[in-house]
mmCIF file of the C-alpha atoms, coordinates in Angstrom:
data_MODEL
# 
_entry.id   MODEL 
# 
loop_
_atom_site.group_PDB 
_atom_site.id 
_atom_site.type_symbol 
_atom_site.label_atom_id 
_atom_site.label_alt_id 
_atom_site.label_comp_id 
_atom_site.label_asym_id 
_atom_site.label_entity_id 
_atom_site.label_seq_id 
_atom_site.pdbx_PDB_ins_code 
_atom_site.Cartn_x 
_atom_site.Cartn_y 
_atom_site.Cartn_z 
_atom_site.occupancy 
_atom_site.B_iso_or_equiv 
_atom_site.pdbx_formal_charge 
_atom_site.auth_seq_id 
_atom_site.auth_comp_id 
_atom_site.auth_asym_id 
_atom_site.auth_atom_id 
_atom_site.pdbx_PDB_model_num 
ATOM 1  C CA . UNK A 1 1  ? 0.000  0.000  0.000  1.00 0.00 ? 1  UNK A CA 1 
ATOM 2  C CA . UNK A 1 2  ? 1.150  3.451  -1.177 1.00 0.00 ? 2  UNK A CA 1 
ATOM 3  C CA . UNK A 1 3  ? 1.525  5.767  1.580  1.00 0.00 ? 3  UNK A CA 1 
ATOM 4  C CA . UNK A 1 4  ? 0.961  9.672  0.303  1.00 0.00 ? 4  UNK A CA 1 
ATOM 5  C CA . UNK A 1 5  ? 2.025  12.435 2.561  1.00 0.00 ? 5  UNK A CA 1 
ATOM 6  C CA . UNK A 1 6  ? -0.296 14.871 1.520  1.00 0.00 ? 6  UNK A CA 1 
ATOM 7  C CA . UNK A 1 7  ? 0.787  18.372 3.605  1.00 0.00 ? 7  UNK A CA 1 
ATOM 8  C CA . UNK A 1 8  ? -2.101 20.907 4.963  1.00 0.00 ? 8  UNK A CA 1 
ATOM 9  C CA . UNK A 1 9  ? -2.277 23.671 6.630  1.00 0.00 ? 9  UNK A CA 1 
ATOM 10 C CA . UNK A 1 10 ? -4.861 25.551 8.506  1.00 0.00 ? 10 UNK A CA 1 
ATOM 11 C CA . UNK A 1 11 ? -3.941 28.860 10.559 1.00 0.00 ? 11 UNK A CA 1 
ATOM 12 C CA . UNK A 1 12 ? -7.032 30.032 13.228 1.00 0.00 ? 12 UNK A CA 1 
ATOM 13 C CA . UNK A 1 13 ? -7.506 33.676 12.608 1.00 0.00 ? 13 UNK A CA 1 
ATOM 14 C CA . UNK A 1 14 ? -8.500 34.474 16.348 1.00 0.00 ? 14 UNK A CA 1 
ATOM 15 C CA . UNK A 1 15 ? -5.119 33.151 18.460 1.00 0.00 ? 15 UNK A CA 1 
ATOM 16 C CA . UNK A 1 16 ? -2.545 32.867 15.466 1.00 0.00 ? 16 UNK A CA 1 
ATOM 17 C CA . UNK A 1 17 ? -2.573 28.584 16.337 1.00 0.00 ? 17 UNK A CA 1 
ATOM 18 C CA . UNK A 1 18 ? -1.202 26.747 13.021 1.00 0.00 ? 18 UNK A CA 1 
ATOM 19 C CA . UNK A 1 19 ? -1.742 23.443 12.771 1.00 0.00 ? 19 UNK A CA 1 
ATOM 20 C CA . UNK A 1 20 ? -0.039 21.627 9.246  1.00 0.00 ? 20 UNK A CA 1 
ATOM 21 C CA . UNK A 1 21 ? 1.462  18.292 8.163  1.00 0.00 ? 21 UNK A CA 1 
ATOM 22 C CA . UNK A 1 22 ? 2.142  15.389 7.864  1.00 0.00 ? 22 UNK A CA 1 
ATOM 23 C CA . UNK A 1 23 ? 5.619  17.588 8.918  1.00 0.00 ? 23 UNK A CA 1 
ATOM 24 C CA . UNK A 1 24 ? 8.950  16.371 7.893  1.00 0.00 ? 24 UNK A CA 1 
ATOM 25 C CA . UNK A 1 25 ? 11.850 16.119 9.809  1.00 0.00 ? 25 UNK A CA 1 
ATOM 26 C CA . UNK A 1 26 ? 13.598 18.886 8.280  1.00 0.00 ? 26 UNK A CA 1 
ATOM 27 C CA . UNK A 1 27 ? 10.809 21.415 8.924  1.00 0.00 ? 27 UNK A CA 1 
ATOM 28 C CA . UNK A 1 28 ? 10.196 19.901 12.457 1.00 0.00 ? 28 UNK A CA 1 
ATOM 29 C CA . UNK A 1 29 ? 14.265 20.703 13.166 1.00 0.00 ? 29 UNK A CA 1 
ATOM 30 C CA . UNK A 1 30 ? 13.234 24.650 12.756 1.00 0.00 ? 30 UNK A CA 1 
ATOM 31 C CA . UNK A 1 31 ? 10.521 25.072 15.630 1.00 0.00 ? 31 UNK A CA 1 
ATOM 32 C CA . UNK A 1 32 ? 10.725 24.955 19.305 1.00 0.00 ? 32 UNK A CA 1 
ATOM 33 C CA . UNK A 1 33 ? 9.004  22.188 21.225 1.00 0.00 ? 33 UNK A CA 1 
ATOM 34 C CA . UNK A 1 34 ? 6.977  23.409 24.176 1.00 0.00 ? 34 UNK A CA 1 
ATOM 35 C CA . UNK A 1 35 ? 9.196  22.357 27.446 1.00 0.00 ? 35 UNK A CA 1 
ATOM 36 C CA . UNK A 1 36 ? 5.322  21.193 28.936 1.00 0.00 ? 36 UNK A CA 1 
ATOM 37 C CA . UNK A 1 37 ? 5.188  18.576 26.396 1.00 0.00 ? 37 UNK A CA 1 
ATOM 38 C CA . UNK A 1 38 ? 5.985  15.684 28.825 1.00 0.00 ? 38 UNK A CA 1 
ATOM 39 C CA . UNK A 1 39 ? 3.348  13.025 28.775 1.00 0.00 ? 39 UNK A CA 1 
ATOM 40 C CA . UNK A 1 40 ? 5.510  10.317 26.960 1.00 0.00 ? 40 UNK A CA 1 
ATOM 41 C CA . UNK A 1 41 ? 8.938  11.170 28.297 1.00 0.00 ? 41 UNK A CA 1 
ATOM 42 C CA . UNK A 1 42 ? 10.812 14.798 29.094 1.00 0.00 ? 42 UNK A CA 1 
ATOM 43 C CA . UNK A 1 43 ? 10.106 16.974 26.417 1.00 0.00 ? 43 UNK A CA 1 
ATOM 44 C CA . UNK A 1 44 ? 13.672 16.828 24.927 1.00 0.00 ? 44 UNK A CA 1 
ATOM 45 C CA . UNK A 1 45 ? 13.341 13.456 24.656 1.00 0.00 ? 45 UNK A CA 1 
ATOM 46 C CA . UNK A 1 46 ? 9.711  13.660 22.909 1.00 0.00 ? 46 UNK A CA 1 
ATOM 47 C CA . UNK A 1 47 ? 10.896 15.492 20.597 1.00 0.00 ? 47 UNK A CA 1 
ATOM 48 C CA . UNK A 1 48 ? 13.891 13.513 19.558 1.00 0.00 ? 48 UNK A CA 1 
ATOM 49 C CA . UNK A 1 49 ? 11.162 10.460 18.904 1.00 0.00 ? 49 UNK A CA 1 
ATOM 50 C CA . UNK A 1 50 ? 9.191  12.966 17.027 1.00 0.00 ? 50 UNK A CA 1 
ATOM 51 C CA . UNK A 1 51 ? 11.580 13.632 14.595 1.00 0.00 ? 51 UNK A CA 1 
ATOM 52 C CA . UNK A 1 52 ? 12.404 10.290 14.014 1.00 0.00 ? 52 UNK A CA 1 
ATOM 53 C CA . UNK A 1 53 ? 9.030  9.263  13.415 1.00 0.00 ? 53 UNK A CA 1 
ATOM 54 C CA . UNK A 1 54 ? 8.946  12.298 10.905 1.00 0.00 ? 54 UNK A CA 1 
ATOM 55 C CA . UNK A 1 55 ? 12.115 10.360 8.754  1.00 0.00 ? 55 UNK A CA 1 
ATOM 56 C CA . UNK A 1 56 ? 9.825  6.810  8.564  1.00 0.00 ? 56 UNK A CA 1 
ATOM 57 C CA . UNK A 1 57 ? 8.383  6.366  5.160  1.00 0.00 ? 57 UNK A CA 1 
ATOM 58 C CA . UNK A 1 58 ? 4.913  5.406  7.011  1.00 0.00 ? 58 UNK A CA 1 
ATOM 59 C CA . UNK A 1 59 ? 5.252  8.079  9.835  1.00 0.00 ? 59 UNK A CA 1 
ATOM 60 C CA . UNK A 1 60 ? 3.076  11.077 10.014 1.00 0.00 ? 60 UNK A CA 1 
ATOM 61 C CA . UNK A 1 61 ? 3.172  14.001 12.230 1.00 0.00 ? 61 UNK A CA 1 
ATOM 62 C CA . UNK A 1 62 ? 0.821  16.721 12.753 1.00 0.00 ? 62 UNK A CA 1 
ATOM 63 C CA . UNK A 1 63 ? 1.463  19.872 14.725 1.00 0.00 ? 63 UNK A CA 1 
ATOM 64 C CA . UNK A 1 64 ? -0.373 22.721 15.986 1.00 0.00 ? 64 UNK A CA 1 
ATOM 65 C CA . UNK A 1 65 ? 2.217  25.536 16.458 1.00 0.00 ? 65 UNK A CA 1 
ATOM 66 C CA . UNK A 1 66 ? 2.641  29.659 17.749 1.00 0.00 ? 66 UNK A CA 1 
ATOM 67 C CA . UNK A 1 67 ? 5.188  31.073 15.429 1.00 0.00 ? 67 UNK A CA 1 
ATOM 68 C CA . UNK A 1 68 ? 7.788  28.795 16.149 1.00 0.00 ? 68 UNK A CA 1 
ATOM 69 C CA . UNK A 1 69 ? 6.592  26.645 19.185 1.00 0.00 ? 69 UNK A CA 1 
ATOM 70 C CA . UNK A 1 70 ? 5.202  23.352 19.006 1.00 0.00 ? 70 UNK A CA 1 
ATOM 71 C CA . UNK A 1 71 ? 2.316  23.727 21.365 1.00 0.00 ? 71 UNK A CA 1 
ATOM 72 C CA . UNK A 1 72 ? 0.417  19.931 20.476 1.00 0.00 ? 72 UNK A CA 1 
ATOM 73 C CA . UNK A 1 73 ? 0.820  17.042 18.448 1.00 0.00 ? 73 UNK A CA 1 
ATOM 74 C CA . UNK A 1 74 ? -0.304 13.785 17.134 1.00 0.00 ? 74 UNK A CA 1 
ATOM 75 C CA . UNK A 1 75 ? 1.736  11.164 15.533 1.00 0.00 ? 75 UNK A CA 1 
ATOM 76 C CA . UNK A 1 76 ? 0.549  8.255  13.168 1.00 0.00 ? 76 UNK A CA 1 
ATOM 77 C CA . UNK A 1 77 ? 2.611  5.506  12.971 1.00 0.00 ? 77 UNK A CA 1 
ATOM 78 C CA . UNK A 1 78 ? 1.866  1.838  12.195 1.00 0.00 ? 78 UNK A CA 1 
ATOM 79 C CA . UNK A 1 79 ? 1.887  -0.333 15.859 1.00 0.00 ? 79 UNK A CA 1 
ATOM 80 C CA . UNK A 1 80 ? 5.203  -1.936 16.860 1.00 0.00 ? 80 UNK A CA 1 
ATOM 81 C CA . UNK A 1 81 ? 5.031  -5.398 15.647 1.00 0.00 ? 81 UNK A CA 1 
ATOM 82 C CA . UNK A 1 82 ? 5.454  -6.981 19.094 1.00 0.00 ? 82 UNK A CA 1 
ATOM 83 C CA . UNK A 1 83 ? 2.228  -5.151 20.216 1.00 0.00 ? 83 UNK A CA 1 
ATOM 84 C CA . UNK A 1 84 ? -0.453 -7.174 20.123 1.00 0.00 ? 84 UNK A CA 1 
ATOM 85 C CA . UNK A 1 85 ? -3.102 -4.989 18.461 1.00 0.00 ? 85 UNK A CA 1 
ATOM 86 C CA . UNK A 1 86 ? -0.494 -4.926 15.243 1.00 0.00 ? 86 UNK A CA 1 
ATOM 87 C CA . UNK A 1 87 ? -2.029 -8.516 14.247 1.00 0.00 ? 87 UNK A CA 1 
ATOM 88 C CA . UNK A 1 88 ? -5.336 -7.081 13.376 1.00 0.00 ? 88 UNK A CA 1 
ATOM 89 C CA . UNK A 1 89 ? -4.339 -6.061 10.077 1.00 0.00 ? 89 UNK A CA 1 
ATOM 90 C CA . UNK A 1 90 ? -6.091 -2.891 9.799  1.00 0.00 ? 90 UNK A CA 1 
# 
């Protein structure tokens, strides 16, 4: 299956919150990531797994960003093949 990363972007008029992607790495590299982002792991850390989901071929980030600040994410990413919901071949 062909994998498209299609990129969008949508800026709210009202609080100047961007939110685009699928965002490469490259682009990614540029902003600042929020130092409250730190439900996974400390934010530093996030980030550095952000990025590197950004490089897969079948890894997709979204962002919702101020300026130059990462402010919220989501990544899609297929499931770890040692997870147990990866055998449902969805």
């Amino acid at each position: 299956m062909e994998h498209l990363k299609t990129y969008n972007r949508i800026k709210h008029q009202a609080t100047d919150i961007i939110i685009e992607g699928p965002v490469p790495a490259s682009t990614l590299e540029n902003y600042i990531f929020h130092h409250d982002l730190t439900t996974f792991r400390p934010s530093k850390k996030q980030f550095q797994a952000l990025l590197g989901i950004a490089g897969l071929a079948d890894g997709r980030i979204i962002i919702a960003r101020t300026e130059d600040t990462i402010i919220g994410y989501v990544t899609y990413l297929y499931p770890d093949p040692l997870e147990r919901w990866s055998t449902f071949q969805m």
